[in-house]
N, C-alpha and C positions, 0 to 999 in steps of 0.2 A: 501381185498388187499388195501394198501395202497400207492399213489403215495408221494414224498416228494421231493421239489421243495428248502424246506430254507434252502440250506445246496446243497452240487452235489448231483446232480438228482441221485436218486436211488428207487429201488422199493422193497417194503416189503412187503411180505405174510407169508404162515405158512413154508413154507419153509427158512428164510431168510430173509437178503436183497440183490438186484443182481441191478449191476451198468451196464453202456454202458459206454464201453472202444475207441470204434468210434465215434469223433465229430460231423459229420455230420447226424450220426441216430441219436446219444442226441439230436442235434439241432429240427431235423422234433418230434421226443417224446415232447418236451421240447414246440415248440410251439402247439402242439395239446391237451396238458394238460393247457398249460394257457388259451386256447381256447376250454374248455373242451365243450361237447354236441353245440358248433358251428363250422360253413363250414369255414374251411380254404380255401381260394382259392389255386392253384397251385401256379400262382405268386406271392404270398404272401410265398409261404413257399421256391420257386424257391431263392425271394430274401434274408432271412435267410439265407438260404446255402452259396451265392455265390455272397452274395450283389449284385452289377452293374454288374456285368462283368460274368455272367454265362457262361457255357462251351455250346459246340452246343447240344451237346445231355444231356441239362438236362435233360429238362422232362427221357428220360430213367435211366436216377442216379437217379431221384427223386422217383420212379415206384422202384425200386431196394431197396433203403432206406425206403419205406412205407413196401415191403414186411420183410425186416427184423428185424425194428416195430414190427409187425403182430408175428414173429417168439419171439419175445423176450419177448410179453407179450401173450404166446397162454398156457397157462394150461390145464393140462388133464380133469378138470371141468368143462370149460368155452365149450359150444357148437356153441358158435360165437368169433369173435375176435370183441375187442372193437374199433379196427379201422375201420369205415367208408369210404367207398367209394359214393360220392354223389356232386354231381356237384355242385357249378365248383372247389370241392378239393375233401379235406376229412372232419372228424368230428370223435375227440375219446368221444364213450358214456360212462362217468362214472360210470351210474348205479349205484351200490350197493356199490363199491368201495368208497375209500377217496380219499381226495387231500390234504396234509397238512396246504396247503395256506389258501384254505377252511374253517378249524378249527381254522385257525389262528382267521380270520376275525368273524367268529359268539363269539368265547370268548371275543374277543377286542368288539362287539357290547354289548357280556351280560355285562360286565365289564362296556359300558357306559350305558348301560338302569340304570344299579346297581347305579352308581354315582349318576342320576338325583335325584333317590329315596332317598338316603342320606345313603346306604346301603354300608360304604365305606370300613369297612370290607369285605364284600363278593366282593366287585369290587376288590379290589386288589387284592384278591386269585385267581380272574378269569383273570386279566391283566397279572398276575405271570404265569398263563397255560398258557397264549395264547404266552407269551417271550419263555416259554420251552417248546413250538415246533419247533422251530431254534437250527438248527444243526450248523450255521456258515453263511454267506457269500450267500446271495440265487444264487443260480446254481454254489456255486464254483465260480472254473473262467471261465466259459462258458460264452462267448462274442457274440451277434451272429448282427442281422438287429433291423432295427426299435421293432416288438412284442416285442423279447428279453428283448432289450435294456430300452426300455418302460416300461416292468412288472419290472427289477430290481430297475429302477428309483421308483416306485410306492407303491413297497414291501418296499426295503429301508425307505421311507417316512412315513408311516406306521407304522415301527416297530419304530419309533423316536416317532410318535405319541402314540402309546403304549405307551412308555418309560415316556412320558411328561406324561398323563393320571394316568398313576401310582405312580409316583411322588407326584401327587396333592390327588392321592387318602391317602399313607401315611402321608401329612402334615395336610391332615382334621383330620387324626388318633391322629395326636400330634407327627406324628414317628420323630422328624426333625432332630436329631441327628442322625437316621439310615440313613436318606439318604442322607446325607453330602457328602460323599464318592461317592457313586455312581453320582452325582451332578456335581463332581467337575472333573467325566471323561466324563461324559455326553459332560461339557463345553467345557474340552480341545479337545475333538473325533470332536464335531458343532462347532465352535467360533463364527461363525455369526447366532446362534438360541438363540434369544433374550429370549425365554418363558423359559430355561434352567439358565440362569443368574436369573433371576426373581424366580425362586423356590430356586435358592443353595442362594442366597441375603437372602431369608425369612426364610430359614433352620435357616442359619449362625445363624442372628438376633434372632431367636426363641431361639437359643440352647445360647443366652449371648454370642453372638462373634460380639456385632455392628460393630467394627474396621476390622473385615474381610469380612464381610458384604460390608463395604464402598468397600475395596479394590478389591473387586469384581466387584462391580459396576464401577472403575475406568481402571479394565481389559478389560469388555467389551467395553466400550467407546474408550479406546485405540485400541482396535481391528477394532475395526466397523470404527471407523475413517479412521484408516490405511489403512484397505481393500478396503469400498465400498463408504468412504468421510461423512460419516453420523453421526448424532447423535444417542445416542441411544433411542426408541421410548419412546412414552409420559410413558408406564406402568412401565418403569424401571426409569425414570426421577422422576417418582411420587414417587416411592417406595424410592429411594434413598433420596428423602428429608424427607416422612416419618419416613424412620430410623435417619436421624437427627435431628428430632424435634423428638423422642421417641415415635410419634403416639400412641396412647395405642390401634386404631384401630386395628394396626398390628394386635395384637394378636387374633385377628377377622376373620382378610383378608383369603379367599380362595386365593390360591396358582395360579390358574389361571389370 
């Protein structure tokens, strides 16, 4: 059985896949898979539900929500349910099961072990798995407390770095005209993620576009200015005089 968290939470077996149509059992599933095999406490999961201002008889909605939990993942194989009870909350035991996140994160690891080696084909094919296990938007639009809000910030961040990661992997390939395009939404989706301007600048230049290269380089700075009052950092300062003195390094330079 597989949980999937990048994308609205939905759960896949041989049966299917089967969603939760009620927010607040998403919510308690949702944080006990981000917390997979540890103790949630009560008040930790109380505040999810119902941030500050819980009703008087949580704990009993919360006791209510754990048991239909328990109902939603109870298969006619499973001779336990995976959710835990055990002080001071609960604890869902993975076990044998997946978690997509999970899978995310060991390919994005094989993909950088792959890099150090120089193995930048194999890193990519494995950076390329780890982007298509996202379904979308991790949890949907399921909004909840602090874990929530924290795991999407985290994922989110993540899968940019993926994103950057692979990037660098196809420019050590030579790919640099493949990934111009994808670069140049990269830029507009982040505008203040400097290391993204810095790969589509060295694309540009690789592929014989110096004059759009510059012009890149003159968006960010225009951005960065505007937004956060700054310049843009020393590795785009450098690269941009590089391409005007023609560096013959360039054609050297890791993407990083």
């Amino acid at each position: 059985m597989r949980y999937e968290v990048l994308g609205p939470l939905r759960l896949v077996d041989g049966d299917g896949c089967s969603a939760i149509s009620a927010r607040k059992i998403e919510t308690v599933l949702t944080v006990l898979l981000i917390r997979s095999d540890q103790v949630v406490a009560l008040d930790q999961l109380i505040t999810e539900i119902w941030g500050d201002a819980p009703p008087r008889r949580a704990m009993a909605g919360l006791h209510v929500y754990i048991s239909q939990v328990r109902k939603f993942l109870s298969r006619p194989w499973r001779a336990e349910s995976p959710i835990v009870t055990q002080p001071p909350g609960y604890l869902l035991r993975k076990g044998t099961d997946e978690i997509d996140f999970h899978l995310f994160f060991e390919a994005v690891d094989r993909g950088r072990a792959l890099m150090r080696e120089g193995l930048y084909e194999e890193a990519a094919a494995s950076l390329e798995a780890a982007l298509g296990v996202w379904r979308g938007p991790v949890l949907g639009d399921l909004r909840s407390g602090p874990i929530i809000e924290g795991f999407v910030t985290w994922m989110t961040e993540s899968r940019l770095e993926c994103l950057e990661l692979l990037a660098d992997a196809h420019l050590r390939l030579g790919r640099h005209r493949e990934v111009i395009g994808r670069l140049y939404s990269l830029v507009t989706e982040n505008p203040l993620r400097e290391s993204y301007y810095h790969q589509l600048m060295l694309a540009l230049y690789r592929s014989d576009r110096q004059a759009d290269a510059l012009k890149v380089y003159q968006s960010a700075r225009s951005t960065l200015k505007e937004e956060l009052g700054l310049e843009p950092c020393r590795a785009l300062r450098d690269l941009q005089r590089a391409i005007l003195t023609a560096d013959e390094r360039l054609d050297l330079l890791a993407a990083s």
